[in-house]
Wavefront OBJ file of the C-alpha trace (Angstrom):
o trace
v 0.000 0.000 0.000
v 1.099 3.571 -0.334
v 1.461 6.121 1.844
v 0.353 9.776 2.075
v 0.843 13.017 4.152
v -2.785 14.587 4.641
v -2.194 18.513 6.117
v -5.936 20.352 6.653
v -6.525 23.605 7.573
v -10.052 24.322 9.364
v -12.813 26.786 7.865
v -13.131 29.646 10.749
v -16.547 28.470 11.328
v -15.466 24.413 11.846
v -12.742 25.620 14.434
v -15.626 27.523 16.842
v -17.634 24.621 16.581
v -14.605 22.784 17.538
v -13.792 24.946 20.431
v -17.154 24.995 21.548
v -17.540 21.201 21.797
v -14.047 19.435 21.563
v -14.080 16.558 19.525
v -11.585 13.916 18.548
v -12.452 14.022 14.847
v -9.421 11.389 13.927
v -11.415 8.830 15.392
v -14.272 9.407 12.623
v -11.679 9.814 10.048
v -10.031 6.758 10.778
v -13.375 4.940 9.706
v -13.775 6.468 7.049
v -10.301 5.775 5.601
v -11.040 2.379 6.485
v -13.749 2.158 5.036
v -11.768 3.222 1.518
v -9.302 0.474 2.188
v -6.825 2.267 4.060
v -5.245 3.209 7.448
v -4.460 6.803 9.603
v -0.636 5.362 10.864
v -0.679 8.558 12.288
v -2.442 11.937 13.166
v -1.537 15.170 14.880
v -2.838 18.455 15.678
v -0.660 21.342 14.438
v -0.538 25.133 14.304
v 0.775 27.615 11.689
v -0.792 26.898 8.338
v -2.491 23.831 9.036
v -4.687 22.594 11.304
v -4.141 18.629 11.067
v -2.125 16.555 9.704
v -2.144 13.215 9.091
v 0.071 10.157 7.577
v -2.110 7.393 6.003
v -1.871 4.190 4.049
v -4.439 3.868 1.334
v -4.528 0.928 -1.370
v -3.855 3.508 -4.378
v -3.724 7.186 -5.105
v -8.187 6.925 -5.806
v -8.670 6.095 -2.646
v -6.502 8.909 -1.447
v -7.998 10.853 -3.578
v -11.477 9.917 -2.816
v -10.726 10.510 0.698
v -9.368 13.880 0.383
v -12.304 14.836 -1.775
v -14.456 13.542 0.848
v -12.918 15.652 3.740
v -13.086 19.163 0.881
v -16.891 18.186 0.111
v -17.866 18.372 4.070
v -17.059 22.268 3.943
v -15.387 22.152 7.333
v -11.636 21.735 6.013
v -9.054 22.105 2.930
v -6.005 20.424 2.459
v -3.766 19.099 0.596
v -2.177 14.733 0.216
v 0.829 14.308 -0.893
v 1.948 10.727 -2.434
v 4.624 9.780 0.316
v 7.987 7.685 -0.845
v 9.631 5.041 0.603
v 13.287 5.245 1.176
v 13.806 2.231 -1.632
v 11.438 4.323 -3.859
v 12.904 7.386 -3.899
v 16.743 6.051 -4.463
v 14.656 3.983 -7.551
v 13.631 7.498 -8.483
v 17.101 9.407 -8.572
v 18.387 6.259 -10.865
v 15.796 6.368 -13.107
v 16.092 10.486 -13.284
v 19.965 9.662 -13.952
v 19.405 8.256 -16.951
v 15.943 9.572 -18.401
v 18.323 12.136 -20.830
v 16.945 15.698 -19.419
v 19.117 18.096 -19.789
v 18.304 21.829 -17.976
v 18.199 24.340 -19.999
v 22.327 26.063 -20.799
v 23.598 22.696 -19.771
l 1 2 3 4 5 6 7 8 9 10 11 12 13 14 15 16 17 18 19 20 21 22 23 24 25 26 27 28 29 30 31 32 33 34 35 36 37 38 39 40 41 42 43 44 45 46 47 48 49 50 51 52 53 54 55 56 57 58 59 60 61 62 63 64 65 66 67 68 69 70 71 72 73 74 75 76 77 78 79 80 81 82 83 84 85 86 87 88 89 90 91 92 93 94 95 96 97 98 99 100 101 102 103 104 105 106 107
């Protein structure tokens, strides 16, 4: 499975209703992602530009995407997933950019 990094930032309105009655919302999200297949490994609160963030393991990048829509269609928070690589994958990726022949521009 594949792994993602899930950072949300709460509308102004989500965050009152949030402050008003505290809720731990990565419980509900966890069943969700489940119920698309995947996992929440992880999940934090945060401050600065985001709200949430969150490291999950989803069977492919529709799931993760169908998740992240879900979350955007609810109104209460925006984000952004990002397709997380492994170690292995990302040394596979700086051999294969070796030799794919680009060449930057005055080089």
């Amino acid at each position: 499975m594949a792994h993602y990094l899930y950072q949300g930032a709460y509308t102004s309105d989500a965050l009152k209703t949030l402050i008003k009655k505290p809720t731990n919302r990565f419980d509900l999200v966890r069943g969700v992602a489940e119920k698309l297949g995947g996992s929440i490994e992880g999940g934090w609160f945060s401050f600065g530009e985001y709200d949430v963030v969150l490291i999950l393991e989803m069977p492919d990048n529709v799931s993760a995407a169908a998740l992240s829509l879900a979350f955007a269609a609810g109104g209460a928070i925006s984000g952004k997933t990002i397709p997380l690589l492994s170690q292995q994958e990302g040394v596979a990726a700086m051999k294969r950019a070796a030799t794919s022949g680009y060449k930057a521009p005055g080089k």
